[in-house]
TIBA-924754 format. One line per field, with one value per atom (N, C-alpha, C): residue in one letter; x, z, y. Coordinates in steps of 0.02 Angstrom, whole numbers, plus 50000, padded with zeros to 5 digits. Each point is the difference from the previous one (the first is absolute). Layout:
N
residuo <- [a_...] .
X <- [X_...] .
Z <- [Z_...] .
Y <- [Y_...] .
END
This chain:
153
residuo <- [x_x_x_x_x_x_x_x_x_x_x_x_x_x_x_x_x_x_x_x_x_x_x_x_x_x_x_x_x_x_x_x_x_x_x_x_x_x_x_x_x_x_x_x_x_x_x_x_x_x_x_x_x_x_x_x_x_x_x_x_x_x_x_x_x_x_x_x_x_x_x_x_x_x_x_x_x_x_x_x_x_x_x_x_x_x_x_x_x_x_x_x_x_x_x_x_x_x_x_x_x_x_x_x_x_x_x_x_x_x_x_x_x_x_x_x_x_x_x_x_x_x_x_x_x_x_x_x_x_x_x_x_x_x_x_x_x_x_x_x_x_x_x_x_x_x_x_x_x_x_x_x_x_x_x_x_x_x_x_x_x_x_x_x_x_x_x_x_x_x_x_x_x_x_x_x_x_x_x_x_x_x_x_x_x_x_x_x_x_x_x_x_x_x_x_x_x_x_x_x_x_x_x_x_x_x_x_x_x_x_x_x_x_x_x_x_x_x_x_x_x_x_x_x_x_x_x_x_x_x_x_x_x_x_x_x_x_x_x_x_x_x_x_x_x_x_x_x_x_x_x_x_x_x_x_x_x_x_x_x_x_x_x_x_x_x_x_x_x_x_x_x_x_x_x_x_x_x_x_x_x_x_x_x_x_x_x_x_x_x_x_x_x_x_x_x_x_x_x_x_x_x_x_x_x_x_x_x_x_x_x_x_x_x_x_x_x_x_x_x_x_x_x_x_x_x_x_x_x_x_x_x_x_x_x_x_x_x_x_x_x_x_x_x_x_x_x_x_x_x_x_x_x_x_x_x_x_x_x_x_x_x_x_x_x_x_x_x_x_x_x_x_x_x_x_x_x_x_x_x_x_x_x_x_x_x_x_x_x_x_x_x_x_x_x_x_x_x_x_x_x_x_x_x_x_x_x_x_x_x_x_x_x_x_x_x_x_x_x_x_x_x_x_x_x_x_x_x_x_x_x_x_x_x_x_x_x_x_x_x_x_x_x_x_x_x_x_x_x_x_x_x_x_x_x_x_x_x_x] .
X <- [52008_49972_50046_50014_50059_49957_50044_49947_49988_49944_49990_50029_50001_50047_49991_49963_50000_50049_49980_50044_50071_50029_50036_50045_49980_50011_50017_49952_49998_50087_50019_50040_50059_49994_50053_50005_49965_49996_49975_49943_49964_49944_49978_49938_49960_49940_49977_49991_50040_50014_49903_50004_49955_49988_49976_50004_50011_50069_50039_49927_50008_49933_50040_49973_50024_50029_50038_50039_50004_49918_49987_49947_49955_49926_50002_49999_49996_49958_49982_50011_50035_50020_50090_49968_49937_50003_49930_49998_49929_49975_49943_49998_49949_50010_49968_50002_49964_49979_50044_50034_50053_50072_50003_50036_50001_50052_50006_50100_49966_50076_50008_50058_50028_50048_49963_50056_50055_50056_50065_49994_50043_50006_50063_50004_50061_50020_50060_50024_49995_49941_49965_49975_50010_49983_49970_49959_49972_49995_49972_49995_50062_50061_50052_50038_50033_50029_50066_50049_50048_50069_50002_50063_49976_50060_50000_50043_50035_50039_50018_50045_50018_50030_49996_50034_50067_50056_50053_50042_49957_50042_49974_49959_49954_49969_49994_49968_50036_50019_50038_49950_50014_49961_49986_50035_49951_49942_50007_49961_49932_50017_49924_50004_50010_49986_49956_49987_49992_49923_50014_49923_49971_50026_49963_49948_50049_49937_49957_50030_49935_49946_49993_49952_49958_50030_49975_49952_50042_49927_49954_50005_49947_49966_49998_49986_49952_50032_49950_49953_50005_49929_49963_50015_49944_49968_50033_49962_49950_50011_49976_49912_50027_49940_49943_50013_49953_49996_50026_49985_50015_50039_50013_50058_50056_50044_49982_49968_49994_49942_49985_49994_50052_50068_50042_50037_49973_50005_50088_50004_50087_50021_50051_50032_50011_49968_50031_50045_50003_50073_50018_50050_50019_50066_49976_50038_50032_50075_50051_50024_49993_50056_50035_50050_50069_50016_49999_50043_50066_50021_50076_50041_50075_50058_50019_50045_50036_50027_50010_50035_49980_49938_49966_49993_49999_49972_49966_49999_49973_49910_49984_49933_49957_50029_49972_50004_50061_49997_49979_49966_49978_49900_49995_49939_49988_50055_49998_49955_50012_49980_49929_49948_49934_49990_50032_49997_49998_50050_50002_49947_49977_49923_49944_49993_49930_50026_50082_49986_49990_50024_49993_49925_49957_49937_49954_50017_49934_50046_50055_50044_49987_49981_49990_49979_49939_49950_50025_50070_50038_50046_50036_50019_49968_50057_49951_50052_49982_50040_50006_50061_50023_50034_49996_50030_50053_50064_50028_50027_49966_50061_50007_50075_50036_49980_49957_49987_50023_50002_50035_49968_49924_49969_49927_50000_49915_49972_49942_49957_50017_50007_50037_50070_50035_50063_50013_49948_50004_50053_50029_50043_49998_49917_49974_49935_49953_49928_50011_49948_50000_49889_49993_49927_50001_49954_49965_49919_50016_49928_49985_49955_49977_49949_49970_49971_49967_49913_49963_49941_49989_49931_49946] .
Z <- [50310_49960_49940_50000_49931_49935_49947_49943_49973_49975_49993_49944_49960_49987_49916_49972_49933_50008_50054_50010_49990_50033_50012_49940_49968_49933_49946_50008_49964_50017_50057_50031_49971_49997_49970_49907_49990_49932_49965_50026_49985_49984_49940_49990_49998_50022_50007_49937_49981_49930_50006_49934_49974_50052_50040_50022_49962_49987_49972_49986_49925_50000_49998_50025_50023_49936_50026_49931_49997_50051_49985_50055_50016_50026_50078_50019_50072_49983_50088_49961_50031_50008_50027_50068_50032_50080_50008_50070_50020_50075_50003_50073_50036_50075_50026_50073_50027_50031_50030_50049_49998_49993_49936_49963_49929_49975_49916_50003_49945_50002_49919_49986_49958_49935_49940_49968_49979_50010_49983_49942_50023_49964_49950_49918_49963_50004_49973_49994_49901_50011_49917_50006_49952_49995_49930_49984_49924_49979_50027_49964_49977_50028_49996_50059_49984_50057_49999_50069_49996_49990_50018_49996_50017_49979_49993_50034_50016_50025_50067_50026_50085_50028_50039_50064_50002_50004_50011_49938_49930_49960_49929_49968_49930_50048_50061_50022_50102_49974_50065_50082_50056_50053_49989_50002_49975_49940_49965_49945_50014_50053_50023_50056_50033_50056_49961_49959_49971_49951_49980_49963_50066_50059_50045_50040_50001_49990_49929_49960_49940_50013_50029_50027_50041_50074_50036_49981_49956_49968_49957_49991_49954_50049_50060_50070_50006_49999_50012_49974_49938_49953_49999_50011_50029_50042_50083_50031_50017_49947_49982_49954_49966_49954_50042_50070_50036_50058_50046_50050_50005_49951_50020_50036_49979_50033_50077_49994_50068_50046_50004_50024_50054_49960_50040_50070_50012_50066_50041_49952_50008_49934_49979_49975_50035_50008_50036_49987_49966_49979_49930_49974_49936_49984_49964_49995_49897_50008_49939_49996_49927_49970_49953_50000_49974_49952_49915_49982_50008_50044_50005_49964_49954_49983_50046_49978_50079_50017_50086_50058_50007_49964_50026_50063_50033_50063_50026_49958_50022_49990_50013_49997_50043_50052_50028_49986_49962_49986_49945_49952_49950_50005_50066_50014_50026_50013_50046_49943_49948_49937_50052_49978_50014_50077_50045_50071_50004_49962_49989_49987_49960_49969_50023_50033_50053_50037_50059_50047_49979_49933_49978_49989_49977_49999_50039_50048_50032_50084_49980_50088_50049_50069_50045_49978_49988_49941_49956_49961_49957_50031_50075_50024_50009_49988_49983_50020_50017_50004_49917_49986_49948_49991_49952_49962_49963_49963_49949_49996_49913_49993_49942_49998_49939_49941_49959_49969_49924_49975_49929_49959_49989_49942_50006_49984_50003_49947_50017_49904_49953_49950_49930_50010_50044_50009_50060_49983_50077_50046_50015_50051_50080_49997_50076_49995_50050_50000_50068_50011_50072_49999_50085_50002_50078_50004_50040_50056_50062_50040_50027_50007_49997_50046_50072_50033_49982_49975_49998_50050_50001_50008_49992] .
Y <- [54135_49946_49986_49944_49981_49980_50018_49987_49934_49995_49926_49959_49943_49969_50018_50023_50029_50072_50030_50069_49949_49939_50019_49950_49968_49993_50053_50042_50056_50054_49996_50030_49952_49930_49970_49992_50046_49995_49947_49964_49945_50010_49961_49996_49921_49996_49924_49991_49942_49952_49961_49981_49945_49942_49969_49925_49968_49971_49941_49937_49995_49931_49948_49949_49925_49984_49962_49945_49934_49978_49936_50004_49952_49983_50010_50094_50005_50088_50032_50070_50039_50055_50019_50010_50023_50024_49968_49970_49973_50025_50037_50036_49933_50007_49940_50027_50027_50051_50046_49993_50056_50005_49950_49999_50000_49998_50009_49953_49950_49962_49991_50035_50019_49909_50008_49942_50037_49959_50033_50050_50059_50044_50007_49995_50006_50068_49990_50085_50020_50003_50008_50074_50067_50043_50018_50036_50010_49939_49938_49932_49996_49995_49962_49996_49924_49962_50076_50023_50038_49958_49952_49967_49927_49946_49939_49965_49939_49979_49985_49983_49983_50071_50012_50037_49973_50038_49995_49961_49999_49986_50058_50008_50019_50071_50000_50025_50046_50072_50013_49989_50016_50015_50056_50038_50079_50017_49964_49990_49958_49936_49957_50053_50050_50033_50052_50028_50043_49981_49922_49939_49992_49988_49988_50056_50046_50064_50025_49963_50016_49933_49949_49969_50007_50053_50031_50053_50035_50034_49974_49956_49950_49988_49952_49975_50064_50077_50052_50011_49987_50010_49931_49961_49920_50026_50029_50005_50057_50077_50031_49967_49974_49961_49973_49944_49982_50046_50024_50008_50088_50046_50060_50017_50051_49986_50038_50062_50018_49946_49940_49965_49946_50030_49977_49983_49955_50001_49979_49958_49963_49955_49999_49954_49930_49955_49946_49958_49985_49955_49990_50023_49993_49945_49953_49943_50005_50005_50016_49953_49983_49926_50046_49966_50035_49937_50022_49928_50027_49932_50036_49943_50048_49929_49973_49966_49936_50054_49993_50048_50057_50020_50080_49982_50045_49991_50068_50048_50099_49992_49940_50000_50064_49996_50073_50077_49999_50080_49999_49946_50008_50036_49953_50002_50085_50022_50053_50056_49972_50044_50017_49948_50007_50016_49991_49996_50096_50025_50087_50004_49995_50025_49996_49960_49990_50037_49998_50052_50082_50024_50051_50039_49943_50024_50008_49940_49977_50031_50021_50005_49957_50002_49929_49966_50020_49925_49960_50018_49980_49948_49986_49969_49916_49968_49945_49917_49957_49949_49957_49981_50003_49904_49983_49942_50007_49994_49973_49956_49996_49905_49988_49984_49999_49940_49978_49965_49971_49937_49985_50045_50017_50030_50027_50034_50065_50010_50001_49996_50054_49973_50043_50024_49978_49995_50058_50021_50070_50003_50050_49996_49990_50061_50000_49986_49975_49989_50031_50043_50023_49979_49952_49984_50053_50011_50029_49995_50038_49983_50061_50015_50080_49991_50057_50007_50056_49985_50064_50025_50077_50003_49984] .
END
C-alpha cells in the first residue's frame, strides 16, 4: 500500500500552505459533483506574490519552473479545502499560462514545475493531460497561473 498524498508531501518536505484568497470576485475551488475545478493558481506564498515579470526575460525558466510548482501546491491546498486530498481520485487536466517575453518558447518545461508535483503526490492519479500557453500578461504581473480539474470521490 503506498502512502497517501499528505505522507507524501510530508516526505517532500511540504507542508499544506493557507488557500491563497482571491484577488478579485471568484472563490479559488468549486466542487460539482465529481469534480472540483480549480481558479488559477498564483505562485503567492505567505501572502506574497514570489516573483514578477515575463519568462525568458525579468524572469529565468528555472525560476517559473520552480513558481509553477509553488502554484501547484497552492492548487493542493484549494483542493484540500473542498473535497480532501485523500479523496483524490485523478488530476484531470491542468492548464499553465506562461507570461512569456517575445520568442520564449519553454512553455512546457516551465509547466513541468507543477506537472512534478501532482505526479509526486498523488503518483498515477497525478498524471494528467496538460495545456500550456505562452501569454502577453497574468494578473499582478505574475509569471505563471497554473488552473486546474480534479476528479473526486
Amino acid at each position: 500500500m503506498s502512502a497517501g498524498p499528505h505522507a507524501k508531501l510530508a516526505e517532500l518536505g511540504l507542508t499544506i500552505p493557507e488557500v491563497v484568497p482571491p484577488v478579485a470576485a471568484y472563490v479559488p475551488a468549486v466542487r460539482s459533483g465529481q469534480h472540483v475545478y480549480l481558479s488559477g493558481q498564483l505562485p503567492i506564498a505567505d501572502g506574497k506574490l514570489l516573483a514578477t515579470g515575463k519568462v525568458g526575460a525579468a524572469v529565468s525558466a528555472e525560476e517559473a519552473k520552480d513558481l509553477a510548482r509553488q502554484c501547484a501546491l497552492n492548487a493542493i491546498a484549494a483542493i484540500d479545502s473542498v473535497a480532501g486530498l485523500d479523496n483524490v481520485v485523478r488530476i484531470v487536466k491542468v492548464t499553465g499560462f506562461v507570461a512569456s517575453a517575445p520568442g520564449f518558447t519553454g512553455q512546457p518545461g516551465v509547466m513541468n514545475g507543477a506537472s512534478e508535483l501532482f505526479g509526486a503526490v498523488f503518483g498515477e492519479a497525478g498524471r494528467h493531460a496538460r495545456t500550456a500557453v505562452g501569454v502577453a500578461e497574468l494578473p499582478l504581473d505574475a509569471p505563471v497561473e497554473v488552473e486546474v480539474i480534479v476528479e473526486v470521490a
